[in-house]
C-alpha positions in Angstrom: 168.2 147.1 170.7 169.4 150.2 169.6 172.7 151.6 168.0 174.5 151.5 171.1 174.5 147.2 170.5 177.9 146.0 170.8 179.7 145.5 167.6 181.6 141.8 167.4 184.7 141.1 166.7 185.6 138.3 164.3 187.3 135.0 165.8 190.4 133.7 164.2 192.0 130.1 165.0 194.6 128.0 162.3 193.0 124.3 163.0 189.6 124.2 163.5 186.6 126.5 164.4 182.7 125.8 165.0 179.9 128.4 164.8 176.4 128.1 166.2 174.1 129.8 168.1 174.9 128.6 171.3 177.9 128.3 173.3 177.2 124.8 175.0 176.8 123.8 171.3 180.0 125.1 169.9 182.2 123.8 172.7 180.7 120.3 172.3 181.8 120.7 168.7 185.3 122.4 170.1 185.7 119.0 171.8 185.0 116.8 169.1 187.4 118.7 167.0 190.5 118.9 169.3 190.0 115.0 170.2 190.9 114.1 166.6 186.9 114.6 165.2 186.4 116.0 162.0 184.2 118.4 160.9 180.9 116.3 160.5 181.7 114.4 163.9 181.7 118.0 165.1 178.7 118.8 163.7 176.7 115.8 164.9 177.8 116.3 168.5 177.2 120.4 168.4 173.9 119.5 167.0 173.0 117.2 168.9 173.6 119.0 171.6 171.5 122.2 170.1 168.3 119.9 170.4 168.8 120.0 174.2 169.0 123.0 174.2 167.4 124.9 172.0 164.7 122.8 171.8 162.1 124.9 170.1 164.2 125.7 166.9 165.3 122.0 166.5 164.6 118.8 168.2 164.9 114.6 167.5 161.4 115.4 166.0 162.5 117.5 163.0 164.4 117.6 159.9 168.4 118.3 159.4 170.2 119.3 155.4 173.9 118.8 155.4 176.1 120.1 152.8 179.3 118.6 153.1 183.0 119.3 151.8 185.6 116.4 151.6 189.4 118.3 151.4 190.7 114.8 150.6 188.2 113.9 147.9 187.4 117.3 146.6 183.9 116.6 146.3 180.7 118.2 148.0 177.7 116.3 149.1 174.2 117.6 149.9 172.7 115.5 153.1 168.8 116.1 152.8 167.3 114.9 155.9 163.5 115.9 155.0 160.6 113.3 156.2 157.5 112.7 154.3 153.7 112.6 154.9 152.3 109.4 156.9 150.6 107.3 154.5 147.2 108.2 155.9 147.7 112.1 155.1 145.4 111.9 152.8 143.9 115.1 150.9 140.2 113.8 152.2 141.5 114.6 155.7 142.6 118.2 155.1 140.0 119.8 152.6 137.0 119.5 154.9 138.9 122.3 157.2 140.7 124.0 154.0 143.6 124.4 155.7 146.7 122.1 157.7 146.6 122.7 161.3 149.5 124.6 162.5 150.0 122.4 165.6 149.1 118.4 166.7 149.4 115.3 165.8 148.0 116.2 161.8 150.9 118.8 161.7 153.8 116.1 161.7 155.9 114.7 158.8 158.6 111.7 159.8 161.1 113.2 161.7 164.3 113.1 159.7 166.9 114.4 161.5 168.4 111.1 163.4 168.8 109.2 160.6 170.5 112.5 158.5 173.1 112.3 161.6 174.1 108.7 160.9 174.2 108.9 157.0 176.6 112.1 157.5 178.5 109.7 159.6 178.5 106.8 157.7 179.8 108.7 154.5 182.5 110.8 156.2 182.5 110.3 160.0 184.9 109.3 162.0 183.8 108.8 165.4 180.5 107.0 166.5 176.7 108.1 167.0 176.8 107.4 170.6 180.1 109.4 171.6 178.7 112.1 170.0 175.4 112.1 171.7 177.6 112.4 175.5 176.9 116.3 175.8 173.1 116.4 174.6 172.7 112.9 177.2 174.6 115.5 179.9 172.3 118.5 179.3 169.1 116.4 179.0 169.8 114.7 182.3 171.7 117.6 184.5 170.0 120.3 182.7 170.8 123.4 181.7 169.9 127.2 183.2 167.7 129.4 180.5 169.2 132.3 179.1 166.8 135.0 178.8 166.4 134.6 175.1 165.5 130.8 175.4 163.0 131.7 178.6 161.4 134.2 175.9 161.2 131.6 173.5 159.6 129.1 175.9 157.2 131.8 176.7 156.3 132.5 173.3 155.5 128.7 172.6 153.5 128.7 175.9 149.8 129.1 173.7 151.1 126.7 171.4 152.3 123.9 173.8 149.1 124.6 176.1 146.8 122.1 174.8 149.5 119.1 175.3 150.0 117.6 178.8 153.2 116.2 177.8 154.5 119.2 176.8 153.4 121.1 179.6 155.4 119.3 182.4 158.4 119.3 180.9 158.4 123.2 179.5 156.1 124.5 182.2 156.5 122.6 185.4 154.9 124.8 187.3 152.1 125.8 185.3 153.9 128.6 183.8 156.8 129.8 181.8 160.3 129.5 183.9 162.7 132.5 184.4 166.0 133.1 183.0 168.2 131.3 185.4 166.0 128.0 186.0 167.8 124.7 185.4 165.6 122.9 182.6 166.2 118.9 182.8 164.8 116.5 180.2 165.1 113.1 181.5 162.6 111.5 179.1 164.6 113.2 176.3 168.4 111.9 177.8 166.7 108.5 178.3 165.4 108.3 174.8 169.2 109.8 173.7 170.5 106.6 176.1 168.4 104.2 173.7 169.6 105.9 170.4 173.3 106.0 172.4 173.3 102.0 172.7 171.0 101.0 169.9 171.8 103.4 167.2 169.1 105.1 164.8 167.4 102.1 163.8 166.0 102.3 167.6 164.4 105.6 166.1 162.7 104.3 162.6 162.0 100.7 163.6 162.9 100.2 167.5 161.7 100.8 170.5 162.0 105.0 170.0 159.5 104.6 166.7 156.9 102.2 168.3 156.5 105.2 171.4 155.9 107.4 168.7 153.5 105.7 166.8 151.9 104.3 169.8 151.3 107.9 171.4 150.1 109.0 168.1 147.3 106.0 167.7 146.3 107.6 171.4 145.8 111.2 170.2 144.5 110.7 166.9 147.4 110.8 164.9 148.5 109.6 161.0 151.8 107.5 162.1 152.3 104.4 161.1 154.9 102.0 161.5 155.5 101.7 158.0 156.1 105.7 157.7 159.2 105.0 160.0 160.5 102.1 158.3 160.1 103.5 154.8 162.4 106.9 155.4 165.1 107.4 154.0 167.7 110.4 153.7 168.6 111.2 150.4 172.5 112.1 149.1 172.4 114.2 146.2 174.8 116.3 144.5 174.2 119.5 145.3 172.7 122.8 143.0 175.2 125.6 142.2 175.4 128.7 139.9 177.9 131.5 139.5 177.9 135.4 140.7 180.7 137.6 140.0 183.1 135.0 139.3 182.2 133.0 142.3 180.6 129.5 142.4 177.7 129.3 144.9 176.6 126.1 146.2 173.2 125.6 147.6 170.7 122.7 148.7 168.8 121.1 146.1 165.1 120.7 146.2 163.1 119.9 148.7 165.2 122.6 149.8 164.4 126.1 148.5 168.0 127.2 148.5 167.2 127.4 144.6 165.8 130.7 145.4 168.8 131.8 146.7 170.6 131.1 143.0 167.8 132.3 141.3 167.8 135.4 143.4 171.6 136.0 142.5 171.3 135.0 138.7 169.1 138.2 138.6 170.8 140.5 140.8 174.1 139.5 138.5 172.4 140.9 135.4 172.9 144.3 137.3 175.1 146.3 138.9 173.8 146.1 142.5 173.6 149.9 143.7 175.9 151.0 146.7 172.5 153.4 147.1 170.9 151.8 150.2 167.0 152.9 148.6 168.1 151.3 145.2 170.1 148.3 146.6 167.5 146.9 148.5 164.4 147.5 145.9 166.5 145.5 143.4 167.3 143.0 146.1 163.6 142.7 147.1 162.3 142.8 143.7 164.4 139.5 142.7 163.8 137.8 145.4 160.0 138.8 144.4 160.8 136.9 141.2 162.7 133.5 142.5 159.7 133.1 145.1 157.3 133.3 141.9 159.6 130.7 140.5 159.6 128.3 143.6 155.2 128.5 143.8 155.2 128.0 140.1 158.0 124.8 139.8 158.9 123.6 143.0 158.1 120.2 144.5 159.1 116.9 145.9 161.8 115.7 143.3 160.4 112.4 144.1 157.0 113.1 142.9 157.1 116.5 140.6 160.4 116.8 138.9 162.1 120.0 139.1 164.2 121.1 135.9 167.1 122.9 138.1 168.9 123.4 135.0 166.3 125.3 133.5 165.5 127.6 136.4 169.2 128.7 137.0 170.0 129.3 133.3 171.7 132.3 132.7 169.1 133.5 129.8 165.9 132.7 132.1 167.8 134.7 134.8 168.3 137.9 132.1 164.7 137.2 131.2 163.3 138.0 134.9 165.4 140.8 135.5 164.0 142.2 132.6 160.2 142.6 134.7 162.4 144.7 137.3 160.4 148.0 137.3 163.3 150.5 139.0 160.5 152.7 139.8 157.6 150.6 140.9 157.2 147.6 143.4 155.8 144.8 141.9 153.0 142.9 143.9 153.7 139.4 145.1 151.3 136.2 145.3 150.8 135.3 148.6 151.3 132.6 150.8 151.3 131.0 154.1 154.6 130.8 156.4 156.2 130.1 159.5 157.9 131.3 162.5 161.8 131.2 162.6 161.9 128.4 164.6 165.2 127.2 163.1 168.9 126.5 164.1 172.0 126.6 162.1 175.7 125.9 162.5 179.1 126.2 160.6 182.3 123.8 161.4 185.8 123.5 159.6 188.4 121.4 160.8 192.3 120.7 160.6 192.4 118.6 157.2 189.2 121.8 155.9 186.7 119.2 156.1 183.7 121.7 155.7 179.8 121.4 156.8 176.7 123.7 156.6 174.4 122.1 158.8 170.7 123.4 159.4 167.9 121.5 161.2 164.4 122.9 162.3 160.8 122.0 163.8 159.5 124.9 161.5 157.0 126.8 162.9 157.3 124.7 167.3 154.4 122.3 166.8 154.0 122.0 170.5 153.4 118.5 170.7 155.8 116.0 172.7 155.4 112.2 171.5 154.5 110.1 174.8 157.3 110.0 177.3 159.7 109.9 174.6 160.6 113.7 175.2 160.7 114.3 171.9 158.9 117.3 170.4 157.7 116.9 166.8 158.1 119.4 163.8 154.6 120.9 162.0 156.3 120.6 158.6 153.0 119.4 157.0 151.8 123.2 156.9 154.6 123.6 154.0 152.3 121.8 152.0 149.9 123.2 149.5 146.1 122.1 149.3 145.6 123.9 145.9 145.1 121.7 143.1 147.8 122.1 140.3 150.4 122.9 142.7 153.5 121.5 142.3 153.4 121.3 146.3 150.7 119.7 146.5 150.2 117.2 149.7 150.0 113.4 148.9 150.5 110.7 151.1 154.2 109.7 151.2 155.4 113.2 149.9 157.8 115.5 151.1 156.6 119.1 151.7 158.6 121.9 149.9 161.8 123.1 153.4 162.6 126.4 153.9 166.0 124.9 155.1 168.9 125.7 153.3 172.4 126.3 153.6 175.3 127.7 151.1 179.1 127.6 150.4 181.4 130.3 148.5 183.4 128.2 146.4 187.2 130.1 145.1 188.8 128.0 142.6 186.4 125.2 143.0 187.6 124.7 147.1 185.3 126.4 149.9 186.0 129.7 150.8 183.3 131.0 152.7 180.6 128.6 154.5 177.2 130.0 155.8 174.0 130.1 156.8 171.2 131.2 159.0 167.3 130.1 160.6 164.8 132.3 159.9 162.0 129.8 158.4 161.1 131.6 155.1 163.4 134.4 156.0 166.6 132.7 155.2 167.3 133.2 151.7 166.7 136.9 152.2 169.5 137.1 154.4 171.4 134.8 152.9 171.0 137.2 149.7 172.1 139.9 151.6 174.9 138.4 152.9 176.1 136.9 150.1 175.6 140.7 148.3 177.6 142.1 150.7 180.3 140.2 150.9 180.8 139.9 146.8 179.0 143.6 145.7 180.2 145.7 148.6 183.3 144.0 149.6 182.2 143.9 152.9 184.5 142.1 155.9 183.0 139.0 157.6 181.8 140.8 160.8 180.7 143.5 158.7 178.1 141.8 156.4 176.9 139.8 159.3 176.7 143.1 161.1 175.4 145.2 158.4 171.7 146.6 158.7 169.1 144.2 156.7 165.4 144.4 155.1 162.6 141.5 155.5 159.7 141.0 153.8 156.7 139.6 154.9 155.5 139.1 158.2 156.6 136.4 160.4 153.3 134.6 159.8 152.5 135.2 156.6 153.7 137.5 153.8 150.2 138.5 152.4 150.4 141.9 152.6 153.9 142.4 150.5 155.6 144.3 153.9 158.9 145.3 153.7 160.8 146.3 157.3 164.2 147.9 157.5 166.5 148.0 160.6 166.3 151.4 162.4 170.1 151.8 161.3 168.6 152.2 157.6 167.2 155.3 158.6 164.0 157.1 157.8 165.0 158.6 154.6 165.4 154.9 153.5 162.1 154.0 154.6 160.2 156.4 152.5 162.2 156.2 149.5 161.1 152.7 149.7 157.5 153.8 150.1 157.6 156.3 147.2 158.8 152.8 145.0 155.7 151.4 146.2 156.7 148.9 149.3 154.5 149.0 151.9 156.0 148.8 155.8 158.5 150.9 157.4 161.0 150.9 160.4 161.9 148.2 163.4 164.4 148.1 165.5 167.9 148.3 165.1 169.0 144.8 165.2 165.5 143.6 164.8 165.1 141.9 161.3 165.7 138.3 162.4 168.5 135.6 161.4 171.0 134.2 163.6 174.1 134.2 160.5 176.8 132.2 161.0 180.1 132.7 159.1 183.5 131.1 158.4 186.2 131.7 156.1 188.7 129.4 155.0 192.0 131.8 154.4 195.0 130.0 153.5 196.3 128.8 157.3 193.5 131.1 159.0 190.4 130.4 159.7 188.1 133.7 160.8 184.5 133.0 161.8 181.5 135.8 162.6 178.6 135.6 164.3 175.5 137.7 164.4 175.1 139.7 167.4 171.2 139.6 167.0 170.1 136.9 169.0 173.3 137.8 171.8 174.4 134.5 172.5 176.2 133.3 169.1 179.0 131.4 169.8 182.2 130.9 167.1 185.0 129.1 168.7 188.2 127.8 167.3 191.7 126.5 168.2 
């Protein structure tokens, strides 16, 4: 990628709009809304539809968080659809090894995401599970032909999938990754839609779908249980929220680490943000610096270690942190393990301005297909901590700390401006920075999804503090940085990761953006 890369322009529809990363996705969604659907109908059907076909950023074996906005009863809900540790995940079974396998059968919490689907439904749906599920049965059956980006993808999970028979035929028929341009079909996948279609998700967490799973994971060695599907549950919660410059920012609660995101903000408010790319970005990086210290210090399953949101977002504690900032000097950061940005996010507003920000993941591709159910599981067990004292620690029955999370710009106390991106532990450092350039710099839609962004960290781990900039920053900008003390330099132009995801709600216009990154993000409206 280089500067040459085409700029976007920003969609614009008065009814409705969807935005995802794929276009099959977003004209399932399309379809929903112009047949009378609402915005979470949309969303269910677009999504289900992106674990067809995008199957390595989020499939039936991973987790989905929902925030959604009711126009009619002014309220907005947060959907956290996060499994937990099988019962037999025990520490005893992890210590020996000091460490969580990335990939297998030990990798795998419950699979949330179904269940999130029908409680999203349930609450503010208006058409059923199984109409929704038509496109994904359609693309799982007749298949679908690999873009280039998604035949990359497959061949970058290729090491991780080898191990796993299963996996193999249905990814790698012929014994190796397919070309751009090859119809992928999933019939074990459409028929295990077909049973959640005509026996709705309790087929998936105490049916037929749940007794495959467990059954193929008593074959390989696995924790499941039968109990570990019955006992899930997705939580509705209210969601987190602060203020930054005079707007109200909503976030997911924990499990979710969308608190970074606030704290992130609460600091950076304390400050003007400079328009100075070298002094803009080291007071970017160095807060986020701070709210990751914050979420390895307090953040665990609700359920099991309380978190005291109220606390952490306070205005004072937020002053308090910015006051470590050293303007001149980077400051080192603890490390810790991470994932891949194996992730998949999507934006829809309807007619009536029903809103959803709706993100579901694997994590890191675990590689492992359940059986013949087609189903490929999530890793999310390597979010867990094995150190004693923290807050994260894995316990049977617990529910690691998710990278997931998803925001809304509140004006007024209505939506304004709904977002998101993937990115695994990249996300709320571009949601920061477009959230910062929208509200510091004024920037456009397009424009802040557009703009040139830093990451830190590596996309395996962050233990070495790196900091990459987008060619467009420049060199200058890279060794101002270095003279501050960040260690990394240039990548390529449109290289730093995130798949963003925009949509503002205007008065009678809706205009959406999408990030020309990943070059197949779809926004669509009517």
């Amino acid at each position: 990628m280089n500067d040459s890369w085409p700029a976007q322009e920003p969609r614009r529809a008065p009814h409705g709009m969807i935005a995802s990363v794929n276009p099959l996705a977003s004209a399932a969604g399309l379809r929903v809304l112009q047949a009378g659907g609402n915005a979470v109908d949309a969303a269910v059907a677009a999504g289900a539809v992106l674990t067809v076909v995008e199957p390595w950023s989020g499939q039936l074996g991973g987790d989905a968080f929902l925030l959604v906005a009711s126009a009619e009863r002014k309220t907005i809900t947060a959907i956290n659809g996060s499994g937990a540790a099988p019962l037999a995940a025990t520490l005893d079974r992890y210590l020996p090894e000091g460490r969580i396998p990335e990939s297998g059968w030990l990798a795998a919490t419950v699979p949330g995401l179904v269940d999130a689907w029908q409680v999203a439904l349930e609450r503010q749906g208006t058409m059923p599970l199984g109409r929704l599920l038509e496109d994904a049965i359609h693309y799982a059956e007749r298949g679908f032909p690999l873009t280039a980006r998604q035949a990359r993808s497959n061949r970058d999970m290729a090491p991780t999938a080898e191990p796993f028979e299963e996996t193999r035929a249905i990814f790698y028929p012929d014994g190796r990754p397919p070309p751009a341009g090859y119809v992928l079909r999933q019939p074990d996948l459409a028929r295990t839609l077909r049973t959640l279609q005509a026996e709705g998700p309790d087929a998936f967490y105490r049916g037929p779908i749940a007794q495959a799973i467990v059954a193929a994971s008593n074959r390989a060695g696995g924790l499941f249980s039968a109990r570990d599907f019955d006992d899930h549950r997705t939580e509705v919660l209210d969601p987190i929220q602060t203020t930054y410059r005079g707007w109200t920012v909503v976030e997911q609660p924990p499990v979710s680490q969308g608190l970074i995101l606030l704290i992130a903000l609460n600091i950076l408010e304390t400050a003007q943000v400079p328009a100075e790319p070298v002094d803009r970005i080291h007071l970017q990086v160095e807060a986020h610096k701070l709210a990751l210290t914050e979420r390895l210090r307090e953040l665990g399953d609700p359920r099991v270690n309380p978190t005291d949101v109220r606390r952490l977002l306070a205005k004072d504690r937020a002053a308090s942190l910015a006051g470590r900032i050293d303007r001149r000097r980077a400051a080192p950061l603890r490390p810790e393990s991470a994932g891949h940005p194996d992730t998949t996010y999507l934006c829809v507003v309807d007619e009536a301005r029903n809103v959803v920000s709706y993100i579901h993941s694997l994590y890191a591709g675990n590689g492992v297909v359940a059986g013949d159910t087609g189903i490929l599981l999530n890793n999310r067990m390597c979010c867990f901590s094995l150190e004693e004292g923290s807050p994260n620690r894995l316990a049977p029955g617990k529910r690691p700390i998710h990278t997931l999370n998803s925001w809304m710009l509140l004006r007024d106390g209505d939506p304004h401006i709904v977002g998101g991106t993937p990115g695994s532990f990249w996300q709320v450092q571009t949601n920061l920075q477009l959230i910062s350039s929208l509200l510091d710099q004024g920037m456009p839609l397009q424009a802040a999804v557009d703009a040139p962004r830093w990451r830190m960290g590596r996309q395996t781990a962050w233990t070495d503090d790196s900091l990459e900039l987008e060619g467009r920053f420049g060199e200058a900008t890279a060794e101002g940085l270095r003279r501050l003390g960040h260690q990394g330099g240039l990548i390529g132009d449109w290289e730093a990761g995130g798949v963003a995801e925009l949509i503002e709600l205007d008065g009678t216009m809706l205009t959406g953006a999408g990030d020309p990154r990943p070059g197949t993000s779809s926004v669509i409206g009517y």
